[in-house]
ChimeraX commands (.cxc) that place a marker at each C-alpha (Angstrom):
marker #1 position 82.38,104.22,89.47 radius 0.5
marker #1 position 81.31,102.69,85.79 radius 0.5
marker #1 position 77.88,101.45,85.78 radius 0.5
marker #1 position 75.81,99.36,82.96 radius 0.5
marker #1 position 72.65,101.21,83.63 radius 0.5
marker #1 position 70.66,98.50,81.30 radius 0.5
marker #1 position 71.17,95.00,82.07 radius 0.5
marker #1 position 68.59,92.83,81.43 radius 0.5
marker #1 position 68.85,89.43,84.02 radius 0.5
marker #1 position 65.51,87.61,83.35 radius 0.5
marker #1 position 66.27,85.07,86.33 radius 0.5
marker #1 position 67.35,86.01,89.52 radius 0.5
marker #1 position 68.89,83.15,90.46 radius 0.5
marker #1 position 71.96,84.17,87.37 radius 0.5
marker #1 position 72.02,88.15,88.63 radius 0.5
marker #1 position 75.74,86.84,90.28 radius 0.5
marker #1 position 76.84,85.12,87.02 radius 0.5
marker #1 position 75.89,88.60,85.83 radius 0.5
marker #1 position 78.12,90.55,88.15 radius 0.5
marker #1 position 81.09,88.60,87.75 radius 0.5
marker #1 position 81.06,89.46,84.63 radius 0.5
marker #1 position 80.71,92.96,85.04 radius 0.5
marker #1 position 83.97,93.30,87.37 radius 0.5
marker #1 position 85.94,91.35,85.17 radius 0.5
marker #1 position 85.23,93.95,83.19 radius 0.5
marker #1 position 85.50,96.69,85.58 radius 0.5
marker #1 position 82.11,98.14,85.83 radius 0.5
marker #1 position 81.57,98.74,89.63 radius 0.5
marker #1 position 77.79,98.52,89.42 radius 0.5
marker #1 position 74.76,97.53,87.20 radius 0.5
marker #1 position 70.73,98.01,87.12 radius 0.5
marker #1 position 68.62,95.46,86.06 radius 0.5
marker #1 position 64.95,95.08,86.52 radius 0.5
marker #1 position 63.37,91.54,87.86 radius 0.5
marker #1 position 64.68,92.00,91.48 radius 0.5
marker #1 position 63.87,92.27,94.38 radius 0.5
marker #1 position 64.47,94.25,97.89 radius 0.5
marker #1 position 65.96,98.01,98.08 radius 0.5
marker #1 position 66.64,100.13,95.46 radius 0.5
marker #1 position 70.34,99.66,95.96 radius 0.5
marker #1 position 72.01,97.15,97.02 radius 0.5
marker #1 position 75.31,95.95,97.45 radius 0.5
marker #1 position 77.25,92.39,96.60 radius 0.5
marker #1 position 80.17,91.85,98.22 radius 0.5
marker #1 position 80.16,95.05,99.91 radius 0.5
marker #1 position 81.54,97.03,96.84 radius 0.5
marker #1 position 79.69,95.90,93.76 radius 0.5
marker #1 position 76.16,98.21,93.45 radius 0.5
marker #1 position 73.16,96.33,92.41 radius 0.5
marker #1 position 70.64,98.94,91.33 radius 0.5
marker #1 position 67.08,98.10,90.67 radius 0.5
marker #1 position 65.48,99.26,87.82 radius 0.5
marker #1 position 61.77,99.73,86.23 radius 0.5
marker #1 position 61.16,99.64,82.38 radius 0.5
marker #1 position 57.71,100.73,82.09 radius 0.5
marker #1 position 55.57,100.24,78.80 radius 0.5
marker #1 position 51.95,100.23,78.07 radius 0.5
marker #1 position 48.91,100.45,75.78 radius 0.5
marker #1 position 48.18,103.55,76.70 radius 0.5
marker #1 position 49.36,106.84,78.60 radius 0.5
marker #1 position 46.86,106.33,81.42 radius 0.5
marker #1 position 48.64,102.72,82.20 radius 0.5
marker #1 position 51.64,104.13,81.76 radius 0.5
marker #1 position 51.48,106.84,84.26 radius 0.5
marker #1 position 49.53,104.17,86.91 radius 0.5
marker #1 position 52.46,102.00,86.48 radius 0.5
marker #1 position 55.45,104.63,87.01 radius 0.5
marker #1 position 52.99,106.18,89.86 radius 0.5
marker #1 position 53.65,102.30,91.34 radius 0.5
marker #1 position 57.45,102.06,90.60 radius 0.5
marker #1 position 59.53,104.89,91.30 radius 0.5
marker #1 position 59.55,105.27,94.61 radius 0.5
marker #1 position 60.84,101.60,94.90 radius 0.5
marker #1 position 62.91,101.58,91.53 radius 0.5
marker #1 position 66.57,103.47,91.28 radius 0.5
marker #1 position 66.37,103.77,87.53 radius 0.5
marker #1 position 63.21,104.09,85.85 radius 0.5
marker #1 position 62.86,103.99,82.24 radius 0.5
marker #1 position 59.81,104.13,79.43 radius 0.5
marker #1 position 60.33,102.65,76.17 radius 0.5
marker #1 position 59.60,105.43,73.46 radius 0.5
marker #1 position 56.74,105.22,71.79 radius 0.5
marker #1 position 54.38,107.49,70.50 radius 0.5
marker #1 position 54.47,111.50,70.71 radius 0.5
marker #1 position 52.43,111.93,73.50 radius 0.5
marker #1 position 53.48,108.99,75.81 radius 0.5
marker #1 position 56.92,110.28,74.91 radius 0.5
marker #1 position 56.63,114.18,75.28 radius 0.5
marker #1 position 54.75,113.18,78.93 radius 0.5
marker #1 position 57.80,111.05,79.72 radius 0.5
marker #1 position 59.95,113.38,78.72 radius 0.5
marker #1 position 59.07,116.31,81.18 radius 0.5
marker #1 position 57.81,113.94,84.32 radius 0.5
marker #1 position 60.97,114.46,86.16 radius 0.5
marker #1 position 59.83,110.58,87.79 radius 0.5
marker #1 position 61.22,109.19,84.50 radius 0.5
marker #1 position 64.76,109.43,84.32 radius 0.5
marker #1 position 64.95,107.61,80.56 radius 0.5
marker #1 position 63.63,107.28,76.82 radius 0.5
marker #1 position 64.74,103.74,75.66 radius 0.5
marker #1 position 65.20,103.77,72.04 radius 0.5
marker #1 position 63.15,100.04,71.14 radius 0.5
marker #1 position 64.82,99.53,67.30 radius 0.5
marker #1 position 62.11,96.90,66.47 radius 0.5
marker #1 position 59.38,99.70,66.75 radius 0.5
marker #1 position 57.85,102.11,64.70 radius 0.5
marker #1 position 58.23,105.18,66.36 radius 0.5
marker #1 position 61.48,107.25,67.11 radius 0.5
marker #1 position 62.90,110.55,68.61 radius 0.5
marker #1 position 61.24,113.84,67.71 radius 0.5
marker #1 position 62.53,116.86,67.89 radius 0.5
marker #1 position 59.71,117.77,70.59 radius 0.5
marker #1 position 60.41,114.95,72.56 radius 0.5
marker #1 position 64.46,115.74,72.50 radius 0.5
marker #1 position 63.89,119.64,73.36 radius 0.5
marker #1 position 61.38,118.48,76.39 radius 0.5
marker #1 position 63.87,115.77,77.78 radius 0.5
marker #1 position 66.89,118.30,76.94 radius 0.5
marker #1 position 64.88,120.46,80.05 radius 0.5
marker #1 position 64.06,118.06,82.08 radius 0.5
marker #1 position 67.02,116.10,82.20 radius 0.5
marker #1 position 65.41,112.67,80.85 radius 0.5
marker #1 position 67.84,111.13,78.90 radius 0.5
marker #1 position 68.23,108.82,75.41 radius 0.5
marker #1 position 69.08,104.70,76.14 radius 0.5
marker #1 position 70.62,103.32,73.61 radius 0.5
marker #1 position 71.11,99.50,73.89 radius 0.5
marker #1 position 73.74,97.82,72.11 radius 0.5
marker #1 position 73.24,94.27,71.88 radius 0.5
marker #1 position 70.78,94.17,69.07 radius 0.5
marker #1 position 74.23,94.80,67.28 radius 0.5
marker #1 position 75.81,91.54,68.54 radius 0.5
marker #1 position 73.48,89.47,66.72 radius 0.5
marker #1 position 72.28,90.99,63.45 radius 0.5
marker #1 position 74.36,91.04,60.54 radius 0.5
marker #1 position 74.45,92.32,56.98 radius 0.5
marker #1 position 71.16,94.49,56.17 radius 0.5
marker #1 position 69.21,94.32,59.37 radius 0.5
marker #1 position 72.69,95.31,61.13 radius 0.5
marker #1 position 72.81,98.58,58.83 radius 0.5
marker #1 position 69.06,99.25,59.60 radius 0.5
marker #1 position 69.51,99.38,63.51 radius 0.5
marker #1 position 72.79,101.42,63.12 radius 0.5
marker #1 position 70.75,103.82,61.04 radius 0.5
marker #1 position 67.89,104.53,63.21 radius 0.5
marker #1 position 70.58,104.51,66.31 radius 0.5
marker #1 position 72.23,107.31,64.29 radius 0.5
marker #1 position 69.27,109.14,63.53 radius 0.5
marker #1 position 68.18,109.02,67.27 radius 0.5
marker #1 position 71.81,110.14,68.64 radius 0.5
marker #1 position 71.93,112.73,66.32 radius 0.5
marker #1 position 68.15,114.26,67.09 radius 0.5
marker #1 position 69.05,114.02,70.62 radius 0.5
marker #1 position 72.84,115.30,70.67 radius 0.5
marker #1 position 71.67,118.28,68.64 radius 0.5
marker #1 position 68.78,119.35,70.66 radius 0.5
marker #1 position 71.14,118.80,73.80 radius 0.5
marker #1 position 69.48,115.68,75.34 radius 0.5
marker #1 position 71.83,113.39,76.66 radius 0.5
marker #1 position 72.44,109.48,75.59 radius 0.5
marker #1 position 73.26,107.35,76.84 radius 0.5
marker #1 position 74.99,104.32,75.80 radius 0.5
marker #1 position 74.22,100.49,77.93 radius 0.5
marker #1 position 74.80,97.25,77.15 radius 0.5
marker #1 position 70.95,95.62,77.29 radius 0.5
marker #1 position 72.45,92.23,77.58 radius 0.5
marker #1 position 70.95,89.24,78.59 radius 0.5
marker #1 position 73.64,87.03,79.15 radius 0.5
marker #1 position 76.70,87.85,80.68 radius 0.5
marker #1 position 78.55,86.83,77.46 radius 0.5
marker #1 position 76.70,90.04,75.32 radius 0.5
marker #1 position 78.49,92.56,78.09 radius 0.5
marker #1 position 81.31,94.90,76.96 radius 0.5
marker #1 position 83.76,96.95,78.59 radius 0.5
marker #1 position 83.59,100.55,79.21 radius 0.5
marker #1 position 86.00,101.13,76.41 radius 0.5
marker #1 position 84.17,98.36,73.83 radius 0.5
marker #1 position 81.05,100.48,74.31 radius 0.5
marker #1 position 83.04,104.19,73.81 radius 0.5
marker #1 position 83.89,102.56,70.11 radius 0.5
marker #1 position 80.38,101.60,69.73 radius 0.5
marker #1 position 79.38,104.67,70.22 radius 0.5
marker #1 position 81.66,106.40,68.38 radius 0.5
marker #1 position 80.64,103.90,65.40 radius 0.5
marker #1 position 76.79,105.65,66.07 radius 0.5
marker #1 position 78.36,109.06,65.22 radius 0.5
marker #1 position 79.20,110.16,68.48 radius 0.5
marker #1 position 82.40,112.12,69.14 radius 0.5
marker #1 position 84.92,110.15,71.28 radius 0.5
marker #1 position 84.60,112.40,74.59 radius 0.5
marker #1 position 80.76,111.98,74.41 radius 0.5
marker #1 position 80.86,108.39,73.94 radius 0.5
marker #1 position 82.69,108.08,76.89 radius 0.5
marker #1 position 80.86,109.99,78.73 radius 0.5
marker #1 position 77.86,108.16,77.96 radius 0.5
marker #1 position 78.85,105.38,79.65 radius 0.5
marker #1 position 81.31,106.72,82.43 radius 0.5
marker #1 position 79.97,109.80,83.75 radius 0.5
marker #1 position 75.65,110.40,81.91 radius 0.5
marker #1 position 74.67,107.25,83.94 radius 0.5
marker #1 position 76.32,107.83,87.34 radius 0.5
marker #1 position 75.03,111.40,87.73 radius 0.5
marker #1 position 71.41,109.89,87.22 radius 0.5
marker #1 position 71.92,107.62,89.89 radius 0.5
marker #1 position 73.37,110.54,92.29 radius 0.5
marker #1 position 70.41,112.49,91.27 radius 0.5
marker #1 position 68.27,109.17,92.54 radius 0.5
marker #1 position 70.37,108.54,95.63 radius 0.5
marker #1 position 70.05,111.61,96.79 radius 0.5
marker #1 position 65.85,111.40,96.25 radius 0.5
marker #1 position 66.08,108.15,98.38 radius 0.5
marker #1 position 67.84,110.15,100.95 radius 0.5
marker #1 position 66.17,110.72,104.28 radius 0.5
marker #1 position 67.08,114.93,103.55 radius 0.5
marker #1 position 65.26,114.45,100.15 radius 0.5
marker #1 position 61.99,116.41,100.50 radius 0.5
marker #1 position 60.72,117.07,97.18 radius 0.5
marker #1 position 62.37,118.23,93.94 radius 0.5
marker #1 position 64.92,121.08,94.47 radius 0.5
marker #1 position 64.27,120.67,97.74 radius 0.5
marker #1 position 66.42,118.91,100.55 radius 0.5
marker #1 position 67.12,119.27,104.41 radius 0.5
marker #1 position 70.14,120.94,104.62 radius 0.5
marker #1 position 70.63,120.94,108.17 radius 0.5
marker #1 position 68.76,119.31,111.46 radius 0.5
marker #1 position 67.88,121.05,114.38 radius 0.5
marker #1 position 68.49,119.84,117.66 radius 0.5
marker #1 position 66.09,118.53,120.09 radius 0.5
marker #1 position 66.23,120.30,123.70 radius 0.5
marker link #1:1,2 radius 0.2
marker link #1:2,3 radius 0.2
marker link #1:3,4 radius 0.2
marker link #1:4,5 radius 0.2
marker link #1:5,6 radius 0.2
marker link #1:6,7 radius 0.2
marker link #1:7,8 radius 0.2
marker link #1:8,9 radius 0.2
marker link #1:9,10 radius 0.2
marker link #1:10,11 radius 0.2
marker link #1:11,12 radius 0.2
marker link #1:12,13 radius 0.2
marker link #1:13,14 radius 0.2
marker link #1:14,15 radius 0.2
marker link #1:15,16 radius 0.2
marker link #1:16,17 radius 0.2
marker link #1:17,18 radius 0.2
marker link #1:18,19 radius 0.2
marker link #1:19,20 radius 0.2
marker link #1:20,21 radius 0.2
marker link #1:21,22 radius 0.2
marker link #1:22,23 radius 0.2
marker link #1:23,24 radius 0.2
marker link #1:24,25 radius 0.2
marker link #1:25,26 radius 0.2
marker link #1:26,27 radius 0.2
marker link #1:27,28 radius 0.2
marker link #1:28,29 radius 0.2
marker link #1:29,30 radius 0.2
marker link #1:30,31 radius 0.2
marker link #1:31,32 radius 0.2
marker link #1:32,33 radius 0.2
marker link #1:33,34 radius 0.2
marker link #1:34,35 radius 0.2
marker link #1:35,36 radius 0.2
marker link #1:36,37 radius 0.2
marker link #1:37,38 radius 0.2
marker link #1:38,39 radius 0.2
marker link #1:39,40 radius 0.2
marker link #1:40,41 radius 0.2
marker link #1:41,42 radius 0.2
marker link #1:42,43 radius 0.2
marker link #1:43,44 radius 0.2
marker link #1:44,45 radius 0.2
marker link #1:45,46 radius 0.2
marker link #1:46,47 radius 0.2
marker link #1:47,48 radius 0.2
marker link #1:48,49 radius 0.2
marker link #1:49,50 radius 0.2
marker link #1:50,51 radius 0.2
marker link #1:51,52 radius 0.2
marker link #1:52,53 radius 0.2
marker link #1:53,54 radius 0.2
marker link #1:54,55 radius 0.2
marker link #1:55,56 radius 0.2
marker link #1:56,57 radius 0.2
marker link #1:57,58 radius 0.2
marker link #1:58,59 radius 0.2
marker link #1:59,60 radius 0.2
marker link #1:60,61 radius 0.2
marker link #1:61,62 radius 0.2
marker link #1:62,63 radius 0.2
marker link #1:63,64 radius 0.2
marker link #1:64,65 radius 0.2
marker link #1:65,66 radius 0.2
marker link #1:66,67 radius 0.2
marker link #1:67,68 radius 0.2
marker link #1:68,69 radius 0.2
marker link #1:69,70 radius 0.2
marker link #1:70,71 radius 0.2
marker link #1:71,72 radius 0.2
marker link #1:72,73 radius 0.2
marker link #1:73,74 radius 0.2
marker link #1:74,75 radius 0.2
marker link #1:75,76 radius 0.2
marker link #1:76,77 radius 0.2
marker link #1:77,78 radius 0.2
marker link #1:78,79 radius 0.2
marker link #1:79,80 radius 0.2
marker link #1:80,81 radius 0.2
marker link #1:81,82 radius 0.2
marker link #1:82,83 radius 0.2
marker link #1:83,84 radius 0.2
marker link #1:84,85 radius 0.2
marker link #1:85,86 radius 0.2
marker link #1:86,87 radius 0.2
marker link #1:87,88 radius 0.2
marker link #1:88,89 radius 0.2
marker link #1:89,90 radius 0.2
marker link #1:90,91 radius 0.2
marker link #1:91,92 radius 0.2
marker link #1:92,93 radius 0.2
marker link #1:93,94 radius 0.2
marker link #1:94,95 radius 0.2
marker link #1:95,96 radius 0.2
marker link #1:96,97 radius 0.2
marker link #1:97,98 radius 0.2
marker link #1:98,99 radius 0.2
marker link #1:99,100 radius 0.2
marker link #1:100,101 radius 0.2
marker link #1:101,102 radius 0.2
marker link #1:102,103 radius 0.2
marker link #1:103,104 radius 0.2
marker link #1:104,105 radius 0.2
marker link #1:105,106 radius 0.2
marker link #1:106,107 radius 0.2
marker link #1:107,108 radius 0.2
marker link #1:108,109 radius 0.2
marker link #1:109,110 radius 0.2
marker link #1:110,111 radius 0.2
marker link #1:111,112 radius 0.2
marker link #1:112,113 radius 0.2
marker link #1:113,114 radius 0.2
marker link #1:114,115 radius 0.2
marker link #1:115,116 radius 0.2
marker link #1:116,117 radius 0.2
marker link #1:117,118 radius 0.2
marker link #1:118,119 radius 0.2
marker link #1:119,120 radius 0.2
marker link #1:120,121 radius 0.2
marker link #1:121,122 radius 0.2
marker link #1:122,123 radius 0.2
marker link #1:123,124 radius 0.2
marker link #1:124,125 radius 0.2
marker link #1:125,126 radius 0.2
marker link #1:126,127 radius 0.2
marker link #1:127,128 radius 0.2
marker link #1:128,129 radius 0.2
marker link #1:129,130 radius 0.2
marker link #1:130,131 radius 0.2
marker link #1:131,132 radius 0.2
marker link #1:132,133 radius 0.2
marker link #1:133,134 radius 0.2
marker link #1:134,135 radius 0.2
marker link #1:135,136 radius 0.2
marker link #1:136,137 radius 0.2
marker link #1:137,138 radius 0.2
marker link #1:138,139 radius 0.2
marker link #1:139,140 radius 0.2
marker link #1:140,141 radius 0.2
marker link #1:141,142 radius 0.2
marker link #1:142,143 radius 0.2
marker link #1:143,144 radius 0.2
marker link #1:144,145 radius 0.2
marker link #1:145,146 radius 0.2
marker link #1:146,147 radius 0.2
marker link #1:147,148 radius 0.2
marker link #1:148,149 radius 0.2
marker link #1:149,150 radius 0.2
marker link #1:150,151 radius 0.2
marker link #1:151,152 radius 0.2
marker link #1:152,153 radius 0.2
marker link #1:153,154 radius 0.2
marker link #1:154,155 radius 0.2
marker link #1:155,156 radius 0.2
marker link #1:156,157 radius 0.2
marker link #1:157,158 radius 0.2
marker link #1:158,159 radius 0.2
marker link #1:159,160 radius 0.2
marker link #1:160,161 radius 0.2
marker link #1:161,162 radius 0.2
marker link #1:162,163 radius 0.2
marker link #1:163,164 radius 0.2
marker link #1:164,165 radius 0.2
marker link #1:165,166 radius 0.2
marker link #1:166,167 radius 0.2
marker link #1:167,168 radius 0.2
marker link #1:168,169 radius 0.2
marker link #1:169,170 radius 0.2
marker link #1:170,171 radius 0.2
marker link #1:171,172 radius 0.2
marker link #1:172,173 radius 0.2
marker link #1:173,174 radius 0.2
marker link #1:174,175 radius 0.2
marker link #1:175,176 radius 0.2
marker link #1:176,177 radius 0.2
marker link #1:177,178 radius 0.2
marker link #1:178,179 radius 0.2
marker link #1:179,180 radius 0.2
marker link #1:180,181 radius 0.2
marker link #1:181,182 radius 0.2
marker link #1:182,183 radius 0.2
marker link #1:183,184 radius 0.2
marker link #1:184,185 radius 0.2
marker link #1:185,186 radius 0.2
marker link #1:186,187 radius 0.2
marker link #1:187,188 radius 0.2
marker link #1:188,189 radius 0.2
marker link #1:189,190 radius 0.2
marker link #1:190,191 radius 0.2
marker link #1:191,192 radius 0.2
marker link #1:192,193 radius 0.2
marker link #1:193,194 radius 0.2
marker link #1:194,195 radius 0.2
marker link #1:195,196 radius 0.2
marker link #1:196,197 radius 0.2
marker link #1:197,198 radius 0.2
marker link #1:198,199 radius 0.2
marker link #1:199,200 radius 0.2
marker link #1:200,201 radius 0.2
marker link #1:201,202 radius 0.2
marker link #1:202,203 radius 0.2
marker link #1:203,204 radius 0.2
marker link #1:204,205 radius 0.2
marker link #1:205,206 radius 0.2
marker link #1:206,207 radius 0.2
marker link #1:207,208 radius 0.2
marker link #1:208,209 radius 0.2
marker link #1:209,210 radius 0.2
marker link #1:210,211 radius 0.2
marker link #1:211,212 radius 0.2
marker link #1:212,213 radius 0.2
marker link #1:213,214 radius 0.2
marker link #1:214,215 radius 0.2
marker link #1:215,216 radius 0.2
marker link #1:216,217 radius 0.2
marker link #1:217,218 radius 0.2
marker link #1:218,219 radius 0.2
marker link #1:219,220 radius 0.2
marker link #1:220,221 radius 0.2
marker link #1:221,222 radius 0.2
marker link #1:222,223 radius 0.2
marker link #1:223,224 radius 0.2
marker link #1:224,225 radius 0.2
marker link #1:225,226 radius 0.2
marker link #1:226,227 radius 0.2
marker link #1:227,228 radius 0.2
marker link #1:228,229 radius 0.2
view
């Protein structure tokens, strides 16, 4: 299972347009925020449709009122890095299950923040489609601070994880397009690959198994049932 764990389908009405796409290409699954229902759902019986949360704010207080509101309806929830605290809080809150690198904004990946996320198993987004449409300097100056980020969070053992961001079905890759853009962002070839094969399907295990009836609270699941008498 291959999934693009950052699609970005403004409309609802062109999330199929967005899925066609996405088998052509032989990604079994997607998340995408802007939809409704359950957290997962299916298209055509075989094709996952996972809904997703990207949470930002002005401030850490609205940013922990609205994860508080979206994970337990959200499969993938993700807050856009920012500054050190709202970061190092996203980091370890085991609710958040990504850092999405923004390459327009100021702020970037500390150290701190890495280490924190490295423990708690929140991982790096990196988004490639700013690199589909800038060219020349501004295309060196996202590369560079998509470098920077990889190589803060490879080193201090936080994951990446490598998606496509796109917001047209035109601006998705395949599985092996995005394994050379990641090795272009200094990542080795086995890494790059498994930043988009395997990183983003164990979160959504982790996740499925959360939404599971047995799911009780972290590290904690119903093994087995007794039987009424």
């Amino acid at each position: 299972m291959v999934i693009d764990i950052g699609v970005c389908v403004s409309d609802p009405k062109n999330l199929e347009s967005f899925v066609q796409m996405a088998k052509k290409i032989d990604f079994t699954g997607l998340a995408t925020h802007n939809i409704e229902g359950e957290p997962e759902q299916y298209f055509e019986s075989e094709f996952s449709i996972l809904k997703r949360a990207d949470v930002s704010g002005k401030d850490l207080k609205s940013i922990r009122n609205h994860v508080d509101n979206v994970r337990k309806h959200s499969m993938i929830v993700s807050v856009k890095l920012g500054s050190v605290g709202t970061a190092n809080w996203a980091a370890e809150d085991q609710r958040v299950d990504l850092l999405t690198l923004d390459h327009s904004q100021e702020h970037r990946l500390r150290d701190s923040t890495a280490r924190l996320a490295a423990t708690y198993d929140t991982a790096l987004e990196i988004r490639f489609e700013p690199l589909l449409h800038l060219v020349g300097l501004n295309r060196s100056k996202v590369i560079k601070v998509y470098r920077e980020a990889i190589r803060t969070a490879i080193d201090s053992g936080m994951q990446v994880i490598l998606s496509s961001g796109a917001s047209h079905p035109l601006h998705m890759r395949s599985a092996m397009a995005i394994r050379h853009i990641g090795e272009l962002l200094g990542m080795e070839s086995k890494y790059a690959e498994s930043a988009i094969n395997q990183a983003p399907l164990d979160i959504v295990e982790r996740n499925r198994k959360r939404f599971s009836s047995d799911y009780v609270a972290e590290g904690v699941e119903i093994l087995q049932r007794g039987t009424e008498k």
